[in-house]
N, C-alpha and C positions, 0 to 999 in steps of 0.2 A: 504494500500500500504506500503510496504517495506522501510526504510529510504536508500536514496540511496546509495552507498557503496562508492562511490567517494566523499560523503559529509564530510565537514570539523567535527572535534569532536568536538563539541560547549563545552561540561565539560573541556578538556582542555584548549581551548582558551579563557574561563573566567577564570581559574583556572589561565595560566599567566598573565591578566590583575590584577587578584585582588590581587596577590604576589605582583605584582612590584606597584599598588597602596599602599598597607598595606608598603612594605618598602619606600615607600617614606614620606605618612602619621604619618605614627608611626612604626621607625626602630626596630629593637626587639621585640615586643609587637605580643601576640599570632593574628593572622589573625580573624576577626568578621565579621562574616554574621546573618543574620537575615530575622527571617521570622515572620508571625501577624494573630492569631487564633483565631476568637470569638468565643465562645463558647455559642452564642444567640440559638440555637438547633442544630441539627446533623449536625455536619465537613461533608461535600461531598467529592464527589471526586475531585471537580475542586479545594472545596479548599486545597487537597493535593498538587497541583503543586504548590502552597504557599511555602511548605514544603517541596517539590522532589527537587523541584531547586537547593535552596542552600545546599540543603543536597550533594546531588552529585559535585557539586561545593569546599564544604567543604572535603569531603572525598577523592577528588580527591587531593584536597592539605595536608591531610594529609598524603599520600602513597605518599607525595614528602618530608616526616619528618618535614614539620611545624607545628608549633602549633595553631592550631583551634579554635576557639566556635562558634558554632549553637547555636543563639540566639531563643527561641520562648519565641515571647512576646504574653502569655495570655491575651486578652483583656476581662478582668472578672469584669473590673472597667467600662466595656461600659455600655449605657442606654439599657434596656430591652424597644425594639419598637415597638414588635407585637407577638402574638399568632401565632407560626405556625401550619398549616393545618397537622393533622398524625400522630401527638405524642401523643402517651399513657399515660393515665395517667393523664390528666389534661382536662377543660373544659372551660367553660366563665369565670370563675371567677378569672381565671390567667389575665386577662386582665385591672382586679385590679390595677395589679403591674406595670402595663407600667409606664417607665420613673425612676424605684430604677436600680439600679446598678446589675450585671446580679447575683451579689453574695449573693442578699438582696433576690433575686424571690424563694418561695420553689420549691426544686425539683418535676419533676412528684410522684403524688400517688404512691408507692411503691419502691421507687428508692432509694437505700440502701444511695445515697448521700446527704451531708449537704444542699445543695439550685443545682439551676437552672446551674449554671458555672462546678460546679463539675458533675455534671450528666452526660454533653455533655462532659465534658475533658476526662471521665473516658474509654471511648473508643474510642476515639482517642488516647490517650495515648497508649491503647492497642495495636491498629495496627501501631503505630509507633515502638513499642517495637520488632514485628513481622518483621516489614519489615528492620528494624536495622537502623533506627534512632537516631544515637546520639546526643543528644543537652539538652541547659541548659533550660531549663523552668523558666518564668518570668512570678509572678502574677501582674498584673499592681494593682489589690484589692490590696496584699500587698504594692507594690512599694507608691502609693498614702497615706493609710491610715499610712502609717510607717514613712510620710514626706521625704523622698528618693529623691525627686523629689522641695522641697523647693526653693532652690536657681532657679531652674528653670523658676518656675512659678511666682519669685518675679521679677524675670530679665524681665520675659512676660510683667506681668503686668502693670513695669515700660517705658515696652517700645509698650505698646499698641497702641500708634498712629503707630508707623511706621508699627508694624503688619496689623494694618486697612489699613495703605497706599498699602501696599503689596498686601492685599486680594482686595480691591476698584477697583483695577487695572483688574480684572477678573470677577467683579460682573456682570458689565454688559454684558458680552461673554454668549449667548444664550448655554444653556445645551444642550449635545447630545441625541438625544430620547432614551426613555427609551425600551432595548430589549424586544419583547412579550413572553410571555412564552409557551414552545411549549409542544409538549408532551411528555411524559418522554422516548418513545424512541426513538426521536429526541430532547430531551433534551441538554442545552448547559451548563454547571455549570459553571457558573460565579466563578472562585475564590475569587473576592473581594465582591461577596454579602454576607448579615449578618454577614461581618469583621468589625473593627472599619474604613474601607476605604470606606466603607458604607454612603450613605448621611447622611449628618449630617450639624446641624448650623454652620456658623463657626464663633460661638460670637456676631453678630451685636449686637450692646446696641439701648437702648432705648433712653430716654432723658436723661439719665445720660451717656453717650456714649457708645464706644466699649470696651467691656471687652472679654480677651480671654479664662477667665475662668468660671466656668459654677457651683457651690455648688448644693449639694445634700441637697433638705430639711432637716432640725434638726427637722421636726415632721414627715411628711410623707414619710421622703427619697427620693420623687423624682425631678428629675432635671428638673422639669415645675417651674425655678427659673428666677428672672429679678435681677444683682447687680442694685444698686441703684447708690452706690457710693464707691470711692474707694479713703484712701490716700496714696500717696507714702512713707510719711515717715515714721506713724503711724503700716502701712498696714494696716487699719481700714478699712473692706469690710462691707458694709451691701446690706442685699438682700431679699427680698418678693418673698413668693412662689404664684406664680399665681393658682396652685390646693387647697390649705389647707388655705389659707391666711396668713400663721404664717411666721414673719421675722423674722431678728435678727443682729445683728452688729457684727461681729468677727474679731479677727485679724489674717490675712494668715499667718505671722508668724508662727501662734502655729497651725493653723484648719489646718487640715485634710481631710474633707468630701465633696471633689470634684476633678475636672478631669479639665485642661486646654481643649478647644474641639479640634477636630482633627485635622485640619487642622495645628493646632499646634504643637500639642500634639507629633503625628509622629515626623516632624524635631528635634523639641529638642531631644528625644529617639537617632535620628540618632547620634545629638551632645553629647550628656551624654555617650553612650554605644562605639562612636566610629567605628560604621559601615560601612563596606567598601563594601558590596555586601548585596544585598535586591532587590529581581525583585519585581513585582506589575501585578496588572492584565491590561487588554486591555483598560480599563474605563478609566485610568491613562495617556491613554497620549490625553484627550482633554486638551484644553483650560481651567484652571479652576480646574484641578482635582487637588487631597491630592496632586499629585507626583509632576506636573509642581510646581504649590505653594509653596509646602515645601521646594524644592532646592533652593528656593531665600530668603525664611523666614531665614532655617539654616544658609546659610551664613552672612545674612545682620543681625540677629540677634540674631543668638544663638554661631553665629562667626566659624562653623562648616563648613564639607563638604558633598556634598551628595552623598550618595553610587550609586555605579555602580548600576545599573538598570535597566536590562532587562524586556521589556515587554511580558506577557506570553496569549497563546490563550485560548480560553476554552478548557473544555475538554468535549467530548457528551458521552451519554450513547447510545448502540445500545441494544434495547430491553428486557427491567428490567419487567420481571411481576410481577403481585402481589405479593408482600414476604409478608411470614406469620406473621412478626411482622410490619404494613404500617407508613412509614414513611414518606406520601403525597408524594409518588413519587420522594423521590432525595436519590440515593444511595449513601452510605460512604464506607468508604475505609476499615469498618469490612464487609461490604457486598460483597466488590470485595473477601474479603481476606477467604469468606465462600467459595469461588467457584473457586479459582484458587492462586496457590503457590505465596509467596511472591518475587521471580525474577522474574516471570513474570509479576506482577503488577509493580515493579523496571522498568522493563525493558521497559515498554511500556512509562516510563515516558522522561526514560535515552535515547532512540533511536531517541526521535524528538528533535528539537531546541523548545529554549522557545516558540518560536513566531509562532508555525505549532500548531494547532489544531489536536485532535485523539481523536478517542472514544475506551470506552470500553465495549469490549464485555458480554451483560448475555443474549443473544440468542445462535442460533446456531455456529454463528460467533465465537464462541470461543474456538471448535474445530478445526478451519483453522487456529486460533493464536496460537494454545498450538503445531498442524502441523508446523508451521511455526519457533517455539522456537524450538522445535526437530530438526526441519535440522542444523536451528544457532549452535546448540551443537554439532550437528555432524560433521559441518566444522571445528567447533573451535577444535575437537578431531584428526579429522585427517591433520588439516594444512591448509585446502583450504581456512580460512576465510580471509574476506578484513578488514583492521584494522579499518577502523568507525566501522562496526561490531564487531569485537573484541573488542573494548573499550567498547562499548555497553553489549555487554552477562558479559563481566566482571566485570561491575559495578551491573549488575542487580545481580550476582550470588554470591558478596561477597562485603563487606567493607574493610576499612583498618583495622580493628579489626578482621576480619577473616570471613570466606564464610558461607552461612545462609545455615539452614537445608535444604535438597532435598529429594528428593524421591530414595533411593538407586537404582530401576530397573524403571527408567521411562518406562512405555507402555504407546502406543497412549493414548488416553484423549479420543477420540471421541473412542475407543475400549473399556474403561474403563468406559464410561455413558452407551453404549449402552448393557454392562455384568449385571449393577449395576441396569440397568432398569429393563432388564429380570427376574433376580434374588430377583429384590426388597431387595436386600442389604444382602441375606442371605450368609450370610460367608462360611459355607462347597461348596454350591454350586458356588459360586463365584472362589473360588482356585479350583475347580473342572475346570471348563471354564478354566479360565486365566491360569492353569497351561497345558491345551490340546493346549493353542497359539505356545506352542512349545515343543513339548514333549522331545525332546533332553536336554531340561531344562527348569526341569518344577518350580516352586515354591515350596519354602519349607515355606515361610508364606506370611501371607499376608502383614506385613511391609516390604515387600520387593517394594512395589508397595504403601505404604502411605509415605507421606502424599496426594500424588495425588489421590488415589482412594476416600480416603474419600471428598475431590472438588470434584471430577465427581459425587460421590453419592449426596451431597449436589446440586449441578446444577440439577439433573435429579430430586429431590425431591421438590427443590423452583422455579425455573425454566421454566421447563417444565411443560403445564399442563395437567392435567387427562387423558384429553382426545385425547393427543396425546402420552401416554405412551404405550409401548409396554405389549400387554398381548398374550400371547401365547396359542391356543385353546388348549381348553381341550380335545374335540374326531374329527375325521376326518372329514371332508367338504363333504359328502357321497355325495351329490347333485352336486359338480363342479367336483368331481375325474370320477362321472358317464358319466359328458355332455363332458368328453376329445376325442378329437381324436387320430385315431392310432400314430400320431405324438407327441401328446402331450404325451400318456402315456409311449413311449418311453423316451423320453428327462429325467420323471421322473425315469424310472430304469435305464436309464446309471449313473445317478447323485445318486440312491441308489448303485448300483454297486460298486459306487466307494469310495465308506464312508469308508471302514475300510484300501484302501490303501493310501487316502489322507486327513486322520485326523489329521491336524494341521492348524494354517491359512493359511500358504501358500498352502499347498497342497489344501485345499477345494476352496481358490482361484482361482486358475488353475483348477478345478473341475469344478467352476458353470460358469465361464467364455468359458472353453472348450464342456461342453455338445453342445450349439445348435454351434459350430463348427462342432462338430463330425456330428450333424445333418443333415450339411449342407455339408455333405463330405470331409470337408477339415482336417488335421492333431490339434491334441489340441493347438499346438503354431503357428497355421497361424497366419500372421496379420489380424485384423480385418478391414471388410468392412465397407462402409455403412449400405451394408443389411445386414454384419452380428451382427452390433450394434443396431440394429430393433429389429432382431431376440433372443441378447438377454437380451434386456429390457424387449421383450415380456416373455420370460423365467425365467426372477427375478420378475416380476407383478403376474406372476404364482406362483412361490413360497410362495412368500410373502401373497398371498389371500389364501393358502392353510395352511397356518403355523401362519399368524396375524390377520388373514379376513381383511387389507389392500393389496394397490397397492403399500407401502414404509413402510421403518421401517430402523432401524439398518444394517450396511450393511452383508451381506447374511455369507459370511464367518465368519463372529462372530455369529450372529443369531445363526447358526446350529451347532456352537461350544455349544453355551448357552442349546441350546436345549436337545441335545444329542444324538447320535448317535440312541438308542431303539425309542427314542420318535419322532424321523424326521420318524422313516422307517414307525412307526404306521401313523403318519400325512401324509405321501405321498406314503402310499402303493395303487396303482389305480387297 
């Protein structure tokens, strides 16, 4: 469904909350949003609304001459918690590593990358680069092992009771059940799954109390650690690894090799970096979550305030098939970005409010969406649009840094899979087709129609499969041209008749629409009846068994463009 045209523009009206927050906050000072990417296996799509958010957010403040930063904070210093199901490259033995730091795990077998963090950054990086993204990257691996973050974690840990008191307050507040997981093409992407917003300890201690910091073994690297004890004045930590046995006494002062846990960990980021906008996912507003907790840690203890904080919905996928490289079923947003232009993936983000749910399309469905960005442009061209819509195509189609590539001669999408299906991608034949859609003007190349043609080629090739691809018979249907009746064989020669004066699509449109009118007596632009939209379904079932040996395919006026005028007259000569 359509975002409604009388709906308020949510990018703006964050956009002045977090100006007059940021001046009142911190007058002068460039405007800070922020968003939270683990890089534990492939970024999906849900966790790009992490990332669309305040992107749009930010870009909308900067086309009002503020100064910006789009924070993303790598969570590369997170615990590695589980093997996922789909990645290549790796087997049981990565299982090893659960609990090292994501930047300690090796990358999958073959992956041109240093460990595990960089593997999965390196494409998302990509389609952030695509979809015009700008923002400062933050490795929290570095932030941590660099001490960046020192004064932080000494402030923590000297004031660990009252953090305990803060979290105590929510331990016992029963957990919300955990979502089932459906199928992938009712799929719901959680944006905050495998982020560091992700469950996690939050510190309990043992008999030595609560600590909110968590060290990474000095033998085996992982953080299956217990502190023991800890001074204030000293910072004399020591702590036993529950996997390897091996302890050790250090002082936080000078160590490096650990991570406050999360619950903490966020707030302070908010306090140190100065954040005034950071949405979160839907998980965030029970009782107990990062987001509730953190706002009262920040303040009471890291003396901070908490960003504005929209809650954001999932995002679902509508019908992802097998892709050829399997990624256990959760697509990423280089998989959207295989199969449809980057304003339109913008756009689908930019048209909802945080808090509305949408999917995205890799079924059929995404020929009614790329139909439906068509008219958007078309309004937007001639005047007709309602401004939520205008702010919407316009964010999707360009930054404040300037408008993202397009397709110079957009043609339908659903025109363009169903050329590339027939054709199976071959190029002469293809501008053969596409350039007969209108011969008043026809193509003189084919990047007149990329980068879209090559999405519709890619959907038709990962997409679709086999057995629902269009193949075109190679000699005539002798058996069904024989069993026609006088009726039938007519309908066919008015519709060859007519081939060499309505070769274009419109013309052949008005062609296979008009035959069983003429049939039926009436003029080729009668309205159509009841019985005359019987009469001609029955007439394109006909074709189509005679031209695909199906009852459906592509629709018919592209078909016989693809086909060709010699090779329809052989296939439906009766």
């Amino acid at each position: 469904m359509a975002q409604s045209s009388t709906e308020t523009d949510w990018v703006s009206r964050f956009a002045d909350e977090v100006i007059a927050e940021s001046e009142r906050r911190a007058p002068g000072k460039p405007v800070v949003v922020a968003s939270g990417l683990s890089p534990s296996g492939p970024i999906h799509l849900g966790n790009l609304r992490e990332v669309m958010t305040p992107h749009l957010v930010a870009d909308e403040i900067r086309r009002r001459g503020h100064e910006v930063r789009h924070l993303i904070s790598w969570d590369d210093y997170d615990r590695y918690r589980k093997v996922p199901a789909g990645v290549e490259g790796i087997d049981e033995s990565w299982a090893d590593h659960i609990g090292k730091p994501l930047t300690s795990v090796p990358a999958p077998a073959g992956s041109a990358h240093p460990n595990w963090a960089e593997h999965f950054k390196a494409a998302m990086t990509s389609a952030l680069a695509e979809l015009g993204v700008a923002y400062d990257g933050i490795s929290q691996t570095e932030q941590y092992t660099a001490g960046a973050y020192r004064e932080q974690i000494l402030h923590a840990m000297k004031h660990r009771a009252d953090i305990d008191a803060i979290l105590d307050q929510y331990r016992t507040k029963k957990a919300p059940a955990k979502k089932s997981q459906k199928p992938v093409d009712e799929a719901e992407l959680e944006a905050a799954e495998g982020s560091g917003a992700a469950a996690e300890d939050d510190g309990s201690g043992g008999a030595g109390g609560y600590y909110p910091y968590k060290p990474y073994c000095g033998h085996c690297e992982k953080d299956l650690t217990t502190v023991t004890s800890y001074d204030d004045d000293t910072t004399e930590l020591s702590y036993i690894c529950t996997s390897c046995g091996f302890g050790e006494t250090v002082r936080l002062s000078e160590f490096n090799r650990g991570k406050l846990v999360w619950k903490v960990d966020w707030p302070m980021r908010w306090a140190y970096e100065g954040v005034i906008f950071e949405p979160s996912g839907v998980d965030h507003s029970s009782p107990g979550s990062s987001f509730v907790v953190g706002g009262q840690i920040v303040r009471e203890v890291f003396g901070g305030v908490q960003p504005i904080g929209p809650m954001y919905a999932f995002v679902g996928i509508s019908g992802m098939a097998k892709m050829s490289s399997s990624r256990g079923g959760v697509p990423t947003p280089a998989d959207a970005l295989r199969i449809m232009e980057a304003p339109l993936l913008r756009w689908l983000y930019a048209r909802r409010r945080p808090n509305q749910s949408f999917k995205i399309a890799f079924d059929q469905e995404i020929q009614r969406l790329y139909d439906e960005w068509d008219k958007l442009a078309a309004k937007v061209e001639d005047g007709t649009v309602l401004p939520a819509d205008a702010a919407a195509y316009s964010r999707a189609v360009g930054t404040a840094a300037g408008e993202l590539p397009r397709t110079p001669r957009p043609l339908p999408y659903r025109t363009l899979a169903s050329v590339v299906d027939i054709t199976a991608g071959h190029d002469e034949q293809t501008i053969r087709i596409l350039s007969d859609l209108d011969p008043a003007n026809p193509l003189d190349s084919l990047d007149e129609v990329r980068p879209r043609l090559d999405r519709a080629e890619n959907w038709i090739t990962t997409q679709v499969p086999a057995d629902q691809r269009t193949v075109v018979r190679g000699e005539p249907d002798s058996e069904l041209l024989a069993s026609l009746d006088d009726q039938g064989r007519e309908s066919l020669r008015l519709l060859l008749d007519g081939l060499d004066t309505h070769w274009s699509l419109d013309g052949l449109t008005t062609l296979v629409y008009g035959v069983p009118k003429v049939m039926a007596g009436l003029e080729p632009d009668a309205k159509p009846t009841p019985e005359l939209k019987v009469a001609q379904r029955s007439f394109f079932a006909l074709l189509y068994r005679l031209l695909v040996s199906r009852e459906t395919g592509p629709r018919l006026p592209t078909l016989l463009l693809a086909v060709g005028a010699d090779r329809v007259r052989k296939l439906l000569a009766a």
